[in-house]
C-alpha positions as CSV (number, residue, x, y, z in Angstrom):
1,X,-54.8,34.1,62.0
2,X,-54.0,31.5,59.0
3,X,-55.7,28.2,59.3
4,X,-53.0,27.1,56.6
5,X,-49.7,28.6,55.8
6,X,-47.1,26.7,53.8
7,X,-44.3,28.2,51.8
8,X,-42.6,26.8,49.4
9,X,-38.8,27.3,48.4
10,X,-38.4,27.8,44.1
11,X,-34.8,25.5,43.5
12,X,-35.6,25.9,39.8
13,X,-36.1,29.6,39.8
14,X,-33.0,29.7,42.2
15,X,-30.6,27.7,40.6
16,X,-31.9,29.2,36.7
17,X,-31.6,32.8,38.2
18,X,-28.7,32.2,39.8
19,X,-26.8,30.1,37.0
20,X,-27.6,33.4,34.6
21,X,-26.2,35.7,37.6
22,X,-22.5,33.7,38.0
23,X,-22.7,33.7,33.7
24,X,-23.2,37.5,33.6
25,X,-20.4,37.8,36.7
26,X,-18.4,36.3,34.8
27,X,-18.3,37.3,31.2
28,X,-17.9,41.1,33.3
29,X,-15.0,39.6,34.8
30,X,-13.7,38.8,31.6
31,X,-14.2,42.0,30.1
32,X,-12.6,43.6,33.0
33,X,-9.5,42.0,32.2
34,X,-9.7,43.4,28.4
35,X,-10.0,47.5,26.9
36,X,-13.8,46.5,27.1
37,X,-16.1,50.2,27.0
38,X,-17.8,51.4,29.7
39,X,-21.0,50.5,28.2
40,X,-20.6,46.8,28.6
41,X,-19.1,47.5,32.1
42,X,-23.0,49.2,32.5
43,X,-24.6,46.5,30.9
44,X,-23.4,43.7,33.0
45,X,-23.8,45.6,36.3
46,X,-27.7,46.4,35.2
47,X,-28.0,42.6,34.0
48,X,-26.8,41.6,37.4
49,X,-29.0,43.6,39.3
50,X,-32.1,42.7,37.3
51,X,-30.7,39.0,38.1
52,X,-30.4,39.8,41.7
53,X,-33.5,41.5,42.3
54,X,-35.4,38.7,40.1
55,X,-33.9,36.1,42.5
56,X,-34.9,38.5,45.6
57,X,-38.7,39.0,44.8
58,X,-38.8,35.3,43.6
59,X,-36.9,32.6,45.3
60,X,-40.0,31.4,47.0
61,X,-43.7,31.2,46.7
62,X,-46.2,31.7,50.0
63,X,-50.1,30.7,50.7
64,X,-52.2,31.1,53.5
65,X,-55.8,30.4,53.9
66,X,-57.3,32.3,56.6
67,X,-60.8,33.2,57.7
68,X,-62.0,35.6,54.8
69,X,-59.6,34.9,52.2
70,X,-56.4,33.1,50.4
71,X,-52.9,35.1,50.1
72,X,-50.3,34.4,47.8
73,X,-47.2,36.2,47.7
74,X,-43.5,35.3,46.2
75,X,-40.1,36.3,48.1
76,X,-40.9,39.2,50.3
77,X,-44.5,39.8,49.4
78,X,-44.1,42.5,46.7
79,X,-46.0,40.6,44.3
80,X,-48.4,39.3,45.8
81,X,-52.5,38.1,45.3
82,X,-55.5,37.9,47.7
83,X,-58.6,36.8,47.2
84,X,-61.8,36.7,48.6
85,X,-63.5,32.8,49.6
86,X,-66.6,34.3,48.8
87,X,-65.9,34.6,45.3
88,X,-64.1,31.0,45.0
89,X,-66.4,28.3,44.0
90,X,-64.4,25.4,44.4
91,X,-60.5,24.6,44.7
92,X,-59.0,21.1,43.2
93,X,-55.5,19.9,42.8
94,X,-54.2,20.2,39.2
95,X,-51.2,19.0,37.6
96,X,-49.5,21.9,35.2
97,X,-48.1,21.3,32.0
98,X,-44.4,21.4,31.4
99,X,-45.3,24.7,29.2
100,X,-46.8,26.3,31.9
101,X,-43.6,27.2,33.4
102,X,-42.7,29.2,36.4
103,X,-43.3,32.6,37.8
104,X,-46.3,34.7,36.9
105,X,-48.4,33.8,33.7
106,X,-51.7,33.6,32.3
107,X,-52.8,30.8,31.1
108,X,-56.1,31.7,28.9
109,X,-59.0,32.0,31.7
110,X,-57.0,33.4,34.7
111,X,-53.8,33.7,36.3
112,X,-51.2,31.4,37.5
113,X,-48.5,31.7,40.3
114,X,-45.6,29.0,40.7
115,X,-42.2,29.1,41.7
116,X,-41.3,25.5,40.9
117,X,-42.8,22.3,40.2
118,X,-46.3,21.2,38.0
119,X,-48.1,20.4,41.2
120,X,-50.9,23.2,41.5
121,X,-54.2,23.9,43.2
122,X,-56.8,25.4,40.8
123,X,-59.4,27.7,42.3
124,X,-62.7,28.4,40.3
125,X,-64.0,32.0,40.8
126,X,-67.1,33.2,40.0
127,X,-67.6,34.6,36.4
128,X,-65.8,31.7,35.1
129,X,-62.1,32.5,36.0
130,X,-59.7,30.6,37.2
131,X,-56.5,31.1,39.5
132,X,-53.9,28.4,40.0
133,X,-51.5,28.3,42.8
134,X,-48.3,26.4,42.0
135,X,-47.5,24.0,45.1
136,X,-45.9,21.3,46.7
137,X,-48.9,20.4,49.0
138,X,-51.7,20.4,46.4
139,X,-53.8,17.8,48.8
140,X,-53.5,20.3,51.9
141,X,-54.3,23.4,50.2
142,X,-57.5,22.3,48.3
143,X,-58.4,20.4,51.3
144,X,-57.8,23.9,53.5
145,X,-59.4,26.0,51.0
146,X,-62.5,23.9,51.0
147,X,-62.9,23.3,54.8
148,X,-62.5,27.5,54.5
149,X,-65.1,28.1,52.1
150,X,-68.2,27.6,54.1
151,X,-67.3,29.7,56.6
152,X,-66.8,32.8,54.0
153,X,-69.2,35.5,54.1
């Protein structure tokens, strides 16, 4: 059982995904309506299913902190990253740069997860790496995953 669980819904990811979805529907709606070729009838339909399944596996951003360890997963949980609270030495709210942006990135000594917002919890592992988690309850998960860290073994 999770001693924390928030999840958090991405609007930027949402709207941006879906913004580029109604653009693609619609240029192929246009080229319906013209002696367009069959390949750009194939090229909207695979843009709009790479838009729809980017929106799917993205459109929001889960943590829980349980007893042994802290899971983070986007949409359904296909992309997903747990680790250990052995192996975190210490967790702190972070604010992200702009640059940062959304999604899956790495951003020089570790990885980052976000789905919208610069509000971030940054967890220190051992070796030196870091891991931030994009979210918009930084105070409650640093405070969760340091009340969880003592009782990691």
């Amino acid at each position: 059982m999770a001693a924390y669980r928030h999840r958090q819904f991405g609007t930027l990811v949402v709207v941006a995904l879906g913004l580029g979805l109604a653009l693609t529907l619609s240029v192929g709606a246009l080229l319906l309506g013209t002696t367009a070729s069959l390949p750009a009838s194939l090229v909207v339909v695979t843009v709009s299913l790479v838009l729809l399944g980017a929106l799917w596996l993205f459109h929001s951003l889960e943590v829980a902190v349980g007893e042994r360890e802290v899971r983070v997963a986007f949409g359904p949980g296909l992309v997903r990253r747990r680790i250990p609270l052995a192996r975190i030495q210490s967790a702190r709210a972070v604010r992200n740069p702009w640059y940062y942006g959304w999604g899956v990135r790495w951003i020089g000594r570790g990885w980052m997860f976000n789905v919208s917002g610069l509000d971030a919890v940054e967890l220190a592992l051992e070796g030196g790496r870091r891991f931030r988690i994009g979210t918009d309850d930084p105070q409650g998960l640093a405070a969760a995953v340091e009340a969880a860290r003592p009782r990691a073994s």
